[in-house]
C-alpha positions as CSV (number, residue, x, y, z in Angstrom):
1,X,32.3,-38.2,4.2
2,X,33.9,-41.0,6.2
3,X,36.1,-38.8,8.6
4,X,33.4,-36.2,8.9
5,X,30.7,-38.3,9.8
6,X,32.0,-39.2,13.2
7,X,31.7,-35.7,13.8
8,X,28.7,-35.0,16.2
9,X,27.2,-32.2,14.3
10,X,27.9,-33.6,11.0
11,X,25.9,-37.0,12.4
12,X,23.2,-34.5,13.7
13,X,22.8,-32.6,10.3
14,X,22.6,-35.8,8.6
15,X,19.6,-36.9,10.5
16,X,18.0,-33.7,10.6
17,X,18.6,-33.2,7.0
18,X,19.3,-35.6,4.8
19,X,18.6,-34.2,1.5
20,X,20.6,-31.1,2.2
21,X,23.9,-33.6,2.8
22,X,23.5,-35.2,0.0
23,X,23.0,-31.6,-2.1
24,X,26.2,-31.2,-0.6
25,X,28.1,-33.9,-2.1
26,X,26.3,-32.8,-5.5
27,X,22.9,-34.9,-5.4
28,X,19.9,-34.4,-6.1
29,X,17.1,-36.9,-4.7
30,X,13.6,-36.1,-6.1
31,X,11.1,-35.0,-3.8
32,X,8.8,-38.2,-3.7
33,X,11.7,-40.0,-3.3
34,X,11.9,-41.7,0.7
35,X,15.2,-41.3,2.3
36,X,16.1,-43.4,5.2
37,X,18.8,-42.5,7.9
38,X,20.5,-44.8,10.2
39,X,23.2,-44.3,12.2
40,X,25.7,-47.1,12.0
41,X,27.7,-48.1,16.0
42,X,31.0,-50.4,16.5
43,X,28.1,-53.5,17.1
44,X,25.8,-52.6,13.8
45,X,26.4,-51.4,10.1
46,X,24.2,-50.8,7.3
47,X,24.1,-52.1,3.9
48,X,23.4,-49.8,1.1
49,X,22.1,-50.8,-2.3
50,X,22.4,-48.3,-4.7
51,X,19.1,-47.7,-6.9
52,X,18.6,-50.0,-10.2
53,X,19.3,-47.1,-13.0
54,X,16.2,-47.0,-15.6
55,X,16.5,-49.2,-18.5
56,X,19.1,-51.7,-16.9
57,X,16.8,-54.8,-16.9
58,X,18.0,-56.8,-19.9
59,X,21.4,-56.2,-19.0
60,X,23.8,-58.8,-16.8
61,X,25.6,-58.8,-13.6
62,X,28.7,-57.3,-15.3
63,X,27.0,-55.0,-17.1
64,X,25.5,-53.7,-13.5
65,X,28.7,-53.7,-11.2
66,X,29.9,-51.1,-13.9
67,X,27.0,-49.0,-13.4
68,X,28.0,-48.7,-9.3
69,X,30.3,-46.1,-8.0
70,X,32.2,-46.1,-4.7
71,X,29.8,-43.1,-4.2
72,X,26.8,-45.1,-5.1
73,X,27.9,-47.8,-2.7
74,X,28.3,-45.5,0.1
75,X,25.1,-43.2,-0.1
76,X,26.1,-40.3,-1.4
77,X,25.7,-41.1,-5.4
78,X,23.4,-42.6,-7.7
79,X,24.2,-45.5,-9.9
80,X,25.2,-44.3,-13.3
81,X,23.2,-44.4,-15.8
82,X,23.6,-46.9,-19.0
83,X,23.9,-43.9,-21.4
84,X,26.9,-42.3,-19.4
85,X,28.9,-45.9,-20.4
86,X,27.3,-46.2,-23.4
87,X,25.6,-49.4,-22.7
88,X,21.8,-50.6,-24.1
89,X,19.7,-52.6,-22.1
């Protein structure tokens, strides 16, 4: 995603259809979910924070950071989710 999105028509599609980009790089965002798109310049970037997995609230910061992916930290993944590292809140 980092070299194709400083291709126009990538940057265009990504605007016009978010969800379909993402179901591209194998993602699934349900439908009530809100998905907001900004386009990032030389001047401005954008900070994503990946979505708190279900049942992670008893667990620490440690336990977190092993939940987030490179993918998760670049919008186009999802935290993973404890029972995929085979952690208990």
């Amino acid at each position: 995603m980092p070299g194709a999105s400083r291709v126009p028509p990538y940057r265009s599609r990504a605007l016009l259809d978010p969800r379909g980009v993402l179901a591209d790089f194998g993602v699934t965002v349900a439908e009530g979910m809100r998905i907001s798109v900004h386009d990032s310049t030389s001047e401005v970037r954008y900070l994503v924070v990946p979505m708190r997995p279900a049942g992670t609230e008893g667990l620490d910061e440690a336990a977190l950071a092993a939940l987030v992916t490179r993918d998760a930290m670049i919008g186009t993944g999802l935290a993973v989710a404890v029972a995929e590292v085979g952690g208990t809140a």
